[in-house]
ZATOR-942108 format. One record per residue (C-alpha): residue number from 0; residue in one letter; x, y, z. Coordinates in nm, 4 decimals, padded with zeros to 6 digits. Layout:
N
  num  residuo        c1        c2        c3
  NUM        A         X         Y         Z
...
END
This chain:
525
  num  residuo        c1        c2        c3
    0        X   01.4644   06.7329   08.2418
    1        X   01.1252   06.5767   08.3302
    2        X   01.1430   06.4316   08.7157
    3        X   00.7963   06.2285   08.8170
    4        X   00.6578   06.0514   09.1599
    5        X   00.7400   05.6905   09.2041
    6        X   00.3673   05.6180   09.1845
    7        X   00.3145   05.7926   08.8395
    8        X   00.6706   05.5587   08.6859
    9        X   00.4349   05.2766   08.8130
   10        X   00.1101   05.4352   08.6457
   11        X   00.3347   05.4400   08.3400
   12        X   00.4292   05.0755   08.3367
   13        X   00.0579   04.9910   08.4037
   14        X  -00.0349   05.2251   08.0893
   15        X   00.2692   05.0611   07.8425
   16        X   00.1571   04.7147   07.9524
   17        X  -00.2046   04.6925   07.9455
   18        X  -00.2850   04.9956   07.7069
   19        X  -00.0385   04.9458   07.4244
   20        X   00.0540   04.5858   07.5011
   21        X   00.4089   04.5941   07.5589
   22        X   00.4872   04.2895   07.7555
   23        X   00.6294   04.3575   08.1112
   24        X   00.8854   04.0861   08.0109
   25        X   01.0068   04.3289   07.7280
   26        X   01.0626   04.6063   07.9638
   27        X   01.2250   04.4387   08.1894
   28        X   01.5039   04.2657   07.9070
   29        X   01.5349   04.6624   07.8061
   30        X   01.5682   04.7900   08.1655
   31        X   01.8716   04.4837   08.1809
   32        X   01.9906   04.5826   07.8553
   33        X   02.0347   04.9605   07.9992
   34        X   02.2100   04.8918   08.3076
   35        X   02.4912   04.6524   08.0853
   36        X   02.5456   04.9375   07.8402
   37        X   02.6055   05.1653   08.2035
   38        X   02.8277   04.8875   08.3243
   39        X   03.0212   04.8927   07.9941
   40        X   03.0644   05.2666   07.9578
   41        X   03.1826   05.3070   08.3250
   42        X   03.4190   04.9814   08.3732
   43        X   03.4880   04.8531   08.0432
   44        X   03.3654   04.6194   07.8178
   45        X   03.6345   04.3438   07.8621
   46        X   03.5470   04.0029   07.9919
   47        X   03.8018   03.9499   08.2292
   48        X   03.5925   04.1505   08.4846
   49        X   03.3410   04.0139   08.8499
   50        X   03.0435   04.1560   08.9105
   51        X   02.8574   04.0854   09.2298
   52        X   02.4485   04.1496   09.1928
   53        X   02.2300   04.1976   09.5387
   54        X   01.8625   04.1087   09.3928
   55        X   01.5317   04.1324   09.5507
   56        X   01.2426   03.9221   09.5021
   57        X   01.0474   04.1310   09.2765
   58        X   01.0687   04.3051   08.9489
   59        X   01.4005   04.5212   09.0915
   60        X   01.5495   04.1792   09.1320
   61        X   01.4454   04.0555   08.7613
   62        X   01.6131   04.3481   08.6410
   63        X   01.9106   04.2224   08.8032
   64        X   01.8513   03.8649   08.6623
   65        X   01.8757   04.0369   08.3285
   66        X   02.1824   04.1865   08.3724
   67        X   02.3991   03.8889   08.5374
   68        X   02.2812   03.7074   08.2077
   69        X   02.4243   03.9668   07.9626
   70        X   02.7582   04.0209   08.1666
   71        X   02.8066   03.6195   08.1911
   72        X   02.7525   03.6321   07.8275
   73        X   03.0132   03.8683   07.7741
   74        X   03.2223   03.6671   07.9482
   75        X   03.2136   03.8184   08.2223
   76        X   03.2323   03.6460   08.6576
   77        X   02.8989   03.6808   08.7828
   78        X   02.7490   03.6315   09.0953
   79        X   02.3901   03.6672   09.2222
   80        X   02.2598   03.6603   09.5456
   81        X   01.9044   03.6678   09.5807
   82        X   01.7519   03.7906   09.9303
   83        X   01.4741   03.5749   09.8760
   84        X   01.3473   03.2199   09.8465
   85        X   01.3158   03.1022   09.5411
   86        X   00.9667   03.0132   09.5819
   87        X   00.8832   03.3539   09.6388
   88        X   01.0187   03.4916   09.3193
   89        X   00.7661   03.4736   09.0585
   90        X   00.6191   03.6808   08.7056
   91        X   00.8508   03.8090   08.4975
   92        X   01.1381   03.7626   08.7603
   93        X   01.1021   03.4337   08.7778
   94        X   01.1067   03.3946   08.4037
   95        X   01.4629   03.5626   08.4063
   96        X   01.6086   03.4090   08.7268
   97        X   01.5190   03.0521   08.5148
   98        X   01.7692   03.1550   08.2304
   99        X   02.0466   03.2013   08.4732
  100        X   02.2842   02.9164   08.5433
  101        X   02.1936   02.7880   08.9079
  102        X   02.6076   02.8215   08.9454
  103        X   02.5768   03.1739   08.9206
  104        X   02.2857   03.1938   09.2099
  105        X   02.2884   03.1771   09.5292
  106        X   02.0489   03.2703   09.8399
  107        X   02.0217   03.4070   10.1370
  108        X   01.7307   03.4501   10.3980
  109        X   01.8929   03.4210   10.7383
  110        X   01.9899   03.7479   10.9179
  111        X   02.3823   03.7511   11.0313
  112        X   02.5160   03.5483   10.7253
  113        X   02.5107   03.7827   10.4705
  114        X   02.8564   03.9299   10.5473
  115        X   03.0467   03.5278   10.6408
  116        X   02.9276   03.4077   10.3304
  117        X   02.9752   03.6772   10.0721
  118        X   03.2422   03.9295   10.2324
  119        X   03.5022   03.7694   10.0300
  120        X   03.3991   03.7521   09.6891
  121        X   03.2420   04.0946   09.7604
  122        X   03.6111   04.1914   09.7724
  123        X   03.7335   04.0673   09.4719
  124        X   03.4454   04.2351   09.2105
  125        X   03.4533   04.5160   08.9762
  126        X   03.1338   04.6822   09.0236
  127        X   02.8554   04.5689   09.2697
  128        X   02.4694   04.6003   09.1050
  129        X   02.2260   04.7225   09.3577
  130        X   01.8621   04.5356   09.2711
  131        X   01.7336   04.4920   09.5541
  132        X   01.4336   04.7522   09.5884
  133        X   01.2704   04.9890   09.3062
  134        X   01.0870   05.3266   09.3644
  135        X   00.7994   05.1448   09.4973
  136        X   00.9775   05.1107   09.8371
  137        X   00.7581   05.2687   10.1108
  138        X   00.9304   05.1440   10.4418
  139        X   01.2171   05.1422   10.6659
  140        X   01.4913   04.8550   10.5387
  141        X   01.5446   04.5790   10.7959
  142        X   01.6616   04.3002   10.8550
  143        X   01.8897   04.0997   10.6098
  144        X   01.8087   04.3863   10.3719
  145        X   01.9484   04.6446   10.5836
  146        X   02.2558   04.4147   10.6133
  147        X   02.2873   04.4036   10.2139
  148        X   02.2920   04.7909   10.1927
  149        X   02.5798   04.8139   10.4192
  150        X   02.7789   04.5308   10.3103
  151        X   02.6936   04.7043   09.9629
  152        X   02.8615   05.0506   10.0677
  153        X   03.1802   04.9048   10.2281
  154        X   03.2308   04.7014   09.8844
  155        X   03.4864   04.9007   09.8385
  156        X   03.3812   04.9012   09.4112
  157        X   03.2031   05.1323   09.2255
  158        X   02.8099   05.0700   09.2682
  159        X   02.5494   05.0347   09.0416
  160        X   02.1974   05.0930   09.1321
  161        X   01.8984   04.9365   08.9062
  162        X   01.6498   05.2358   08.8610
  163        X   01.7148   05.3870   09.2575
  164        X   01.9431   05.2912   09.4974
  165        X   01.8039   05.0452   09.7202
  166        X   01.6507   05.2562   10.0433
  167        X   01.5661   05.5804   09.9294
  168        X   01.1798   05.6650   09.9007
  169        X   01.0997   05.7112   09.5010
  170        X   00.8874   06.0337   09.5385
  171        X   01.0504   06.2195   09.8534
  172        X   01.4158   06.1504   09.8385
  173        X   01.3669   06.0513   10.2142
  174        X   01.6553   05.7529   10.3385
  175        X   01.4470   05.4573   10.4932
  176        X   01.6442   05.3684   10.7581
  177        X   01.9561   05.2864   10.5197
  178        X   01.9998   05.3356   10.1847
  179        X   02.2870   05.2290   09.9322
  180        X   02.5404   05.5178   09.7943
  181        X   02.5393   05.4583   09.3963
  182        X   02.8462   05.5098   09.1573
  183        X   02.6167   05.5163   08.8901
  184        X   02.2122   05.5091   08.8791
  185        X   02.0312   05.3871   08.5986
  186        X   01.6565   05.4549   08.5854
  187        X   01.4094   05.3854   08.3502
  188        X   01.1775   05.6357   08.1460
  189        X   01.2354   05.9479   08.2986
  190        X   01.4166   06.0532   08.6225
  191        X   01.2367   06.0199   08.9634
  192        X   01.1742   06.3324   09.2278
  193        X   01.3741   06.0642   09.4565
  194        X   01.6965   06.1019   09.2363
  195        X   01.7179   06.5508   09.2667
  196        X   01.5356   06.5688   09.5791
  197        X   01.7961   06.5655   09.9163
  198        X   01.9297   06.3293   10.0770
  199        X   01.8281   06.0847   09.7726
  200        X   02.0509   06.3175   09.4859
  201        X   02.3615   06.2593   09.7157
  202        X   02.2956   05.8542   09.7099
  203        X   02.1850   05.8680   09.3184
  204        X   02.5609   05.9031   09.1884
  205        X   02.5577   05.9391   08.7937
  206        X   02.1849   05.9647   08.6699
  207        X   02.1610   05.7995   08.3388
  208        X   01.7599   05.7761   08.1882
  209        X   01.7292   05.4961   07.9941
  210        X   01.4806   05.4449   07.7320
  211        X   01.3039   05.0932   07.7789
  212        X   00.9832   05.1245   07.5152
  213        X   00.7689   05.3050   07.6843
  214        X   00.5717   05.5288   07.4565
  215        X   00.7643   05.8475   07.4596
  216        X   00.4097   05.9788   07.4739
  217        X   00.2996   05.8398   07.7859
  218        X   00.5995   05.9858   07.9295
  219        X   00.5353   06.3608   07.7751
  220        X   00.1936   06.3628   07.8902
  221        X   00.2507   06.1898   08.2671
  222        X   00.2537   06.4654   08.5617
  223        X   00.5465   06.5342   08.6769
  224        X   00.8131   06.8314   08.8209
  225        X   01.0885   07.0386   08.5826
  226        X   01.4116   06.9724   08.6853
  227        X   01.6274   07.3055   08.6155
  228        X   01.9812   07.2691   08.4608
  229        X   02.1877   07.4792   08.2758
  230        X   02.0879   07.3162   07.9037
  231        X   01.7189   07.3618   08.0241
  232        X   01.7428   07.7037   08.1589
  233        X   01.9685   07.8625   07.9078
  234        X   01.6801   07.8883   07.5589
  235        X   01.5332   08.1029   07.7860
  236        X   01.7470   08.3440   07.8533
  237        X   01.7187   08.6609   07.5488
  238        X   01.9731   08.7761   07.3430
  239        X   02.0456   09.1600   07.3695
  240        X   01.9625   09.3648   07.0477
  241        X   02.2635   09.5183   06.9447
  242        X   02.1449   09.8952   06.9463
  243        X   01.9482   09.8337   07.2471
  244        X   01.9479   10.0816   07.5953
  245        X   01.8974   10.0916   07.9450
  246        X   01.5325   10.2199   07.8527
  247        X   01.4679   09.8632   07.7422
  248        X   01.5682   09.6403   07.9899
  249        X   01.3242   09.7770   08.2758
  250        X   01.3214   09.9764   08.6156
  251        X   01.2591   09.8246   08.9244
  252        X   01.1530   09.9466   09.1900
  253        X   01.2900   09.8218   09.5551
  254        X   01.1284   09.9226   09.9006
  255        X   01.3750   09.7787   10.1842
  256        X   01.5948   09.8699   10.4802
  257        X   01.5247   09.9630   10.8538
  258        X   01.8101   10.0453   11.1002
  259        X   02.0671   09.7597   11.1593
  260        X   01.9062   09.6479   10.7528
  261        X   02.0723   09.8623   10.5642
  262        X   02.3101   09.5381   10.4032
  263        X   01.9900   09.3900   10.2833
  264        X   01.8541   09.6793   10.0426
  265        X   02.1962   09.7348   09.9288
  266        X   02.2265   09.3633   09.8169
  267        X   01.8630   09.3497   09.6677
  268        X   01.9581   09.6476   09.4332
  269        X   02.2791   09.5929   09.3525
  270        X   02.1625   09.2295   09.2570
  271        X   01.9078   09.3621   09.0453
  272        X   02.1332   09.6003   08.8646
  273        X   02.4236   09.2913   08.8268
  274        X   02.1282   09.0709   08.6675
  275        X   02.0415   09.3247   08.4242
  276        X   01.7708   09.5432   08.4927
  277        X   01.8430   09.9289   08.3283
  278        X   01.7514   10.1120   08.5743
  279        X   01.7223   10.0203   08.9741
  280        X   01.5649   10.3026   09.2478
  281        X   01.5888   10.1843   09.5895
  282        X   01.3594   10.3433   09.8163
  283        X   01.4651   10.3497   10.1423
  284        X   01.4060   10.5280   10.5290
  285        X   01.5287   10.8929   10.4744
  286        X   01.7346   10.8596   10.8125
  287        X   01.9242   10.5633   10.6539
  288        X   01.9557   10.7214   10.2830
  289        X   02.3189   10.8625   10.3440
  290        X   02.4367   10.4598   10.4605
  291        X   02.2557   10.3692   10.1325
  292        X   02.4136   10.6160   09.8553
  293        X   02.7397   10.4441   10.0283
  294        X   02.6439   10.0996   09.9806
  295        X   02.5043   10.1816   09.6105
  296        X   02.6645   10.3275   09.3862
  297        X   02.4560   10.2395   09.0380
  298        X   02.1141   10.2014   09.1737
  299        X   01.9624   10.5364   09.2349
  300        X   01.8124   10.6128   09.5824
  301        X   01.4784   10.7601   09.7104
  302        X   01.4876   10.8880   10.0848
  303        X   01.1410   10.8055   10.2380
  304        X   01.0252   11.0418   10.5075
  305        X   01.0613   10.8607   10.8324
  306        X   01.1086   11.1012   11.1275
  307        X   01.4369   10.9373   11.2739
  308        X   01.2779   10.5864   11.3220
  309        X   01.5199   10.4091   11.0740
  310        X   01.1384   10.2539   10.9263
  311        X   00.9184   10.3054   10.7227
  312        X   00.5573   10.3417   10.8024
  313        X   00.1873   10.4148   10.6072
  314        X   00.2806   10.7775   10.5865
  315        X   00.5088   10.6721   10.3286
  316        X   00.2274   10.5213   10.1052
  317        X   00.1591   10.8033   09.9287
  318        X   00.5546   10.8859   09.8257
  319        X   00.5720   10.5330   09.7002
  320        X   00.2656   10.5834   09.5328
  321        X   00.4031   10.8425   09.3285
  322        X   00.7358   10.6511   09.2468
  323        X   00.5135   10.3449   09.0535
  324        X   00.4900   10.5228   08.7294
  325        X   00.7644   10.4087   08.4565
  326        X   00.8242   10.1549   08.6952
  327        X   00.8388   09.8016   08.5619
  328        X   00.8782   09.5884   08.8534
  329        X   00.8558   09.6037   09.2702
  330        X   01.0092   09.4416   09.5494
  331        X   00.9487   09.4791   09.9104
  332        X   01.0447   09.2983   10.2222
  333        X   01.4376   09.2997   10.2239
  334        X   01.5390   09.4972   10.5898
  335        X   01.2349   09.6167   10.5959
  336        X   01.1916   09.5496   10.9942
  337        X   00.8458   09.4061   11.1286
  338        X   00.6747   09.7419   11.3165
  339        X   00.3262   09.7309   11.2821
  340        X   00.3501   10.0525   11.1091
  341        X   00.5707   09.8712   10.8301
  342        X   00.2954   09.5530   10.8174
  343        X   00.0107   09.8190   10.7910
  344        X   00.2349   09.9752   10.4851
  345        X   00.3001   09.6254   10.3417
  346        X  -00.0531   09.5517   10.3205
  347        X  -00.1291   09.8444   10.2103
  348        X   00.1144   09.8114   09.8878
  349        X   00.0070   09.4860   09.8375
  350        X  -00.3552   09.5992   09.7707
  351        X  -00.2700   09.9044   09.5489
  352        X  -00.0307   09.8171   09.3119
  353        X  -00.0718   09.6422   08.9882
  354        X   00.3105   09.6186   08.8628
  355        X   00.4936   09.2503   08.8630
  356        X   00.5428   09.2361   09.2514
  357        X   00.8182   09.0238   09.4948
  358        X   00.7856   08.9682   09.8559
  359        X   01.0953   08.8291   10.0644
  360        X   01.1950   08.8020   10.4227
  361        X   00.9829   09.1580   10.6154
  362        X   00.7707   09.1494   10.3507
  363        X   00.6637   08.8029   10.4190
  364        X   00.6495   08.8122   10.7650
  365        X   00.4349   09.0873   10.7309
  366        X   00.1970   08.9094   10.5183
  367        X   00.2252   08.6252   10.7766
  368        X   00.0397   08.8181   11.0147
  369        X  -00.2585   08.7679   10.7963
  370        X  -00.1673   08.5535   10.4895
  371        X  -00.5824   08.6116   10.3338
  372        X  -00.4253   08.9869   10.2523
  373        X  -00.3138   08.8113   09.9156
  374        X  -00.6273   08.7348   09.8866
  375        X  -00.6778   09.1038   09.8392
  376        X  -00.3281   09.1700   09.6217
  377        X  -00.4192   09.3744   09.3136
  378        X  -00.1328   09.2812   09.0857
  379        X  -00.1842   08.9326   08.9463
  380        X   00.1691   08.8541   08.9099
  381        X   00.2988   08.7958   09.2896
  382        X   00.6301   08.6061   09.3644
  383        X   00.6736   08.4830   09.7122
  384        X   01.0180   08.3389   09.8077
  385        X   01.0337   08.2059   10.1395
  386        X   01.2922   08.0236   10.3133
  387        X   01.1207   07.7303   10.5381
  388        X   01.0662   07.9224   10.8212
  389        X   00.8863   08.1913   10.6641
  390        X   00.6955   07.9427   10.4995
  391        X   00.5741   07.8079   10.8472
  392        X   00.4637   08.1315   10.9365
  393        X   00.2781   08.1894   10.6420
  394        X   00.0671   07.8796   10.6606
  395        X   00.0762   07.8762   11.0725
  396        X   00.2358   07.5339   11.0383
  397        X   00.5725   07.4036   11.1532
  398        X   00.9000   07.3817   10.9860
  399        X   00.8712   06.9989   10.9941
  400        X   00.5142   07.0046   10.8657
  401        X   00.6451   07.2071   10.5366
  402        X   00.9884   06.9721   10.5036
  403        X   00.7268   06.6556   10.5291
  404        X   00.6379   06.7283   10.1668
  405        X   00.7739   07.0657   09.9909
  406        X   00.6361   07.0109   09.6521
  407        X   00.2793   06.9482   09.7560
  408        X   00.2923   07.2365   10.0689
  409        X   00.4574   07.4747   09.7762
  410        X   00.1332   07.4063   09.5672
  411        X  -00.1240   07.4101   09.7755
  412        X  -00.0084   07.7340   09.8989
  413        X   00.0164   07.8516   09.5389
  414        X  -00.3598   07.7512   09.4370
  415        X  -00.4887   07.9005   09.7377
  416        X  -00.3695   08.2738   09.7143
  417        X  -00.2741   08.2555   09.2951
  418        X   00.1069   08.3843   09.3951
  419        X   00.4198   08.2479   09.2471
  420        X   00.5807   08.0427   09.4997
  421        X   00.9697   08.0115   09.5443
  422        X   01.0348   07.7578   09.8346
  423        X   01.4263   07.8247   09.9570
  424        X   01.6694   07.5239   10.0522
  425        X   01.8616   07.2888   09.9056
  426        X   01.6246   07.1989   09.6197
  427        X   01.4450   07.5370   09.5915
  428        X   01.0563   07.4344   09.4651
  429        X   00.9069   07.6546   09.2182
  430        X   00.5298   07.6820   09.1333
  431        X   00.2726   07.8715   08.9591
  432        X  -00.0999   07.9091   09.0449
  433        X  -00.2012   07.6366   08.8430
  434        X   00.0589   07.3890   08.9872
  435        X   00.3641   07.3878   08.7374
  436        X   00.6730   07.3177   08.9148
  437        X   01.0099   07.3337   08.9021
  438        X   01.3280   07.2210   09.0885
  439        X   01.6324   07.3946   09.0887
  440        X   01.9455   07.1772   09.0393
  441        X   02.1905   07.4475   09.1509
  442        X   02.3482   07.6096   09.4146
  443        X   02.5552   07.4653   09.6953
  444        X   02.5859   07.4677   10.0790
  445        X   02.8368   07.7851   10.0616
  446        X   02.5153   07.9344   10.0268
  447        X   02.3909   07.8827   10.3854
  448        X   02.5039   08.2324   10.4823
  449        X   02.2903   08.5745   10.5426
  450        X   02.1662   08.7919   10.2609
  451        X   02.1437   08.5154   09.9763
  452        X   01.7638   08.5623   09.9715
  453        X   01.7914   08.9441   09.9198
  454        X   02.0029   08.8428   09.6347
  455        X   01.7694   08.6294   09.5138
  456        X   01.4808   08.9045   09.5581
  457        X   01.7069   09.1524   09.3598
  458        X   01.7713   08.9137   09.0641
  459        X   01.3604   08.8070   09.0137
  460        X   01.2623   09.1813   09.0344
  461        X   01.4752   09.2464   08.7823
  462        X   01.3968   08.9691   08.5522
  463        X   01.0216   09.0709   08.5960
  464        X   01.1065   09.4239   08.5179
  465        X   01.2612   09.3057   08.1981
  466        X   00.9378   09.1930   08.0468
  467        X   01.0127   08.7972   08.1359
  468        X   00.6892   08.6379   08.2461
  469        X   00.6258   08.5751   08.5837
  470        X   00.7346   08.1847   08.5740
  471        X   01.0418   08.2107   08.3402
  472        X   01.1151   08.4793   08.5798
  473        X   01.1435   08.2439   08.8776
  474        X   01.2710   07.9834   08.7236
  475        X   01.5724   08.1976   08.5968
  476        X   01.6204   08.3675   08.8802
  477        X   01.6588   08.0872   09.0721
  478        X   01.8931   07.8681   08.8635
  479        X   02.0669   08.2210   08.8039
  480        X   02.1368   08.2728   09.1634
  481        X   02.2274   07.9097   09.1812
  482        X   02.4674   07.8939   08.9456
  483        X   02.6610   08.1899   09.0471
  484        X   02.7253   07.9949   09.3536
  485        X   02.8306   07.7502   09.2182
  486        X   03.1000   07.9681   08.9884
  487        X   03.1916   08.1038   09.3403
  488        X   03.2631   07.7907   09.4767
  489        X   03.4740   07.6804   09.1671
  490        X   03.7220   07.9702   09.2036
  491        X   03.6858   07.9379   09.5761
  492        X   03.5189   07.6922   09.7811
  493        X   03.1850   07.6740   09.9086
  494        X   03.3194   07.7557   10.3089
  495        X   03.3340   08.1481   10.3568
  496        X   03.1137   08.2236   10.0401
  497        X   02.9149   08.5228   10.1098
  498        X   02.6324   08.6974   09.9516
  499        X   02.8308   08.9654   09.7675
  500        X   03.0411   08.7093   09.6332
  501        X   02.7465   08.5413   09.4798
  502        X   02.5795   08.9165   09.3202
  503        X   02.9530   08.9769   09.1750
  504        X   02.9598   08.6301   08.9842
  505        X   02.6057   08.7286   08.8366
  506        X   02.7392   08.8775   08.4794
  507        X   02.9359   08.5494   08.4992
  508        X   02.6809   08.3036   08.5140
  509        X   02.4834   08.5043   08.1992
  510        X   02.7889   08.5110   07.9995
  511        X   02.8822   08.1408   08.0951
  512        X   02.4574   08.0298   07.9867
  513        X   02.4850   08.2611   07.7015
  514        X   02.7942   08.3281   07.6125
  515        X   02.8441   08.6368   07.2966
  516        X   02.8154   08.5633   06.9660
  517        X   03.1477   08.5170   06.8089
  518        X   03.0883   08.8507   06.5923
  519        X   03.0856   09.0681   06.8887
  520        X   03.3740   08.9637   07.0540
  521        X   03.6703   09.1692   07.1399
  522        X   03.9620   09.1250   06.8837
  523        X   04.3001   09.1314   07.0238
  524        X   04.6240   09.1888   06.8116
END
């Protein structure tokens, strides 16, 4: 699904109106049109229903006039209350709010009466329409507005919101000041970063896109963000040959684990095997090596000379040089501890080898130390994955300077060094060097526990060392390790989930995108 900025949906109308000469009065009777079918399908069609729409003064609220005119013509009890005076309403809004019956309208400008006037026949509707504000909202709600959105959420009905629920910023998802918490939200064209984007996907409700005549080309061709779900994500996902064997489904490579890290490595290969990779060496301190053949049982271990330590350090190099060939794919970073010696040899990797590469948690806080060493990187497929913190460190910014804006801070970051860039949290960003982006739409909060990201390392590595490209890659890997979750959390809950539970659902969450074909199933008597 195609999410854009609230500034390109308003490019868009701009385009449909003066470029191909739709009339904004058109849209705006299909955008009505839209939200009655929603009302319909979610609370009936019958006429013996109330519904109480909050309208704004400008096109949001027109929208709104629309609507109470279809529902009273369905027979429906309608009332509006506009937040405005009716001088102020004017364009195509006015146009509509003229074809209502002044019985049906009423207004209200005065702080403090909002709730004395309205509070009972608030309590007696079926559904209350939200059309107060569109995405074009840019600041804090106040006043008698701020008033509407909470009478709105203690309606005690289901809630419909007209393109975005009233309060929530159209691009970042942020809540200005209050913000309404839809039943349903009908938007127009194509879904808006504000919908998926936290905390504006848990005030969204239902999404339902509506087509309202804009030129389905204007639409394909506008920028915008992929939104990841499992319809989107599951074409590309490849169908195993029948005859096919480990030799063709890669072997990664994965250089992790210092003392007190030995959990890590173990959960970045055993990911990798779970999500399919053939073959999976884990190269590892040779002090810690005996912990490891524990904690791994199908991925094949490498002890790396490292004197006792429990690190690894550029004496290593050369061993890990000679495990490259017949390699397919390598990650580093997962345990790996932050000695200088282990930096120097992180660098160092990151300048000699050309294979499909992944960086995670030591690996990127090794880069951090100088982030132009990827200016350096040889191979020209390099995933990054940090969580926000790491992310801070990498640009020597703060954790609130990367939340501020994690699509554009993902990107820039991208175009700089040309690295893949996989930007952790609820929401996970995903972008190429040349700006295509992603956002993941799974996962839950069960997943705010230790050793998710080496999970996460383990599953791209692999998908890399299958022979996906670098982006499908990421964006599977991501929705992949998502989803798992998310099975998790079906058969369990999302409280206590940990990291193995997620790499044990992996097989799971293939089987559930793609499931067999029905010719290779297992017959039972």
């Amino acid at each position: 699904m195609k999410v854009i900025a609230a500034q390109t949906m308003q490019e868009l109308d701009r385009q449909a109106i003066q470029e191909h000469g739709i009339p904004g009065l058109e849209l705006m009777e299909h955008a009505g049109h839209a939200c009655m079918e929603a009302i319909f399908h979610e609370f009936g069609y019958t006429g013996d229903k109330r519904a109480f729409i909050f309208a704004g003064r400008g096109n949001n609220g027109g929208d709104g006039y629309v609507i109470a005119r279809l529902l009273l013509q369905s027979g429906w009890q309608v009332r509006v209350c506009i937040l405005a005076e009716r001088d102020r309403i004017g364009g195509d809004a006015a146009i509509n709010l003229e074809r209502l019956p002044p019985a049906a309208v009423s207004y209200c400008t005065v702080p403090g009466q909002l709730a004395g006037l309205f509070r009972e026949e608030l309590s007696q509707a079926d559904v209350v329409v939200d059309a107060l504000f569109g995405t074009g909202l840019n600041s804090e709600v106040a006043g008698i507005h701020r008033e509407a959105v909470e009478l709105i959420n203690t309606a005690g009905c289901p809630i419909l919101a007209v393109d975005i629920p009233s309060g929530i910023h159209g691009t970042s998802g942020r809540v200005l000041g209050r913000a309404v918490r839809a039943t349903v939200t009908v938007t127009f064209a194509a879904a808006k970063l504000g919908h998926v984007l936290y905390p504006g996907a848990d005030h969204t409700g239902r999404l339902v896109v509506a087509d309202i005549g804009i030129p389905a080309e204007l639409v394909e061709n506008a920028s915008g963000c992929e939104f990841l779900t499992a319809d989107s994500i599951a074409p590309l996902l490849r169908r195993r040959d029948r005859q096919a064997h480990k030799g063709h489904f890669g072997h990664c490579l994965i250089v992790a684990g210092s003392r007190g890290k030995t959990g890590a490595a173990a959960l970045s290969a055993n990911s990798a095997v779970r999500a399919g990779s053939g073959l999976v060496t884990l190269a590892v301190p040779e002090s810690l090596n005996p912990i490891l053949e524990v904690k791994t049982t199908e991925a094949m271990t490498v002890p790396l000379g490292d004197s006792g330590c429990g690190y690894l350090t550029g004496s290593t190099f050369p061993a890990i040089e000679g495990l490259l060939p017949g390699k397919d794919a390598l990650a580093i970073g997962p345990g790996l501890g932050q000695h200088p010696a282990t930096v120097a040899l992180v660098h160092a990797l990151l300048k000699t080898v050309a294979l499909p590469l992944v960086i995670d948690a030591d690996g990127l806080n090794a880069v951090a130390q100088d982030a132009n060493c990827l200016l350096e990187k040889k191979s020209t497929h390099v995933v990054l994955t940090p969580h926000p913190g790491e992310m801070a460190r990498l640009m020597g910014a703060t954790i609130a300077d990367v939340e501020t804006d994690r699509i554009a801070t993902a990107r820039k970051f991208a175009a700089a060094f040309g690295v893949h860039l996989i930007l952790k949290g609820s929401r996970t960003i995903i972008v190429a060097p040349d700006g295509s982006t992603a956002i993941n739409g799974s996962g839950n909060p069960g997943m705010a526990s230790g050793g998710m990201g080496d999970v996460l390392t383990g599953i791209i590595a692999s998908l890399l060392g299958q022979g996906y490209n670098c982006h499908d890659a990421c964006r599977l890997g991501v929705f992949i390790h998502g989803y798992a979750a998310d099975l998790v959390a079906r058969d369990k809950g999302e409280i206590g989930m940990s990291a193995g539970d997620v790499q044990e659902k992996l097989p799971y969450a293939y089987h559930n995108l793609l499931p067999l074909p029905k010719e290779n199933s297992v017959c039972r008597p």
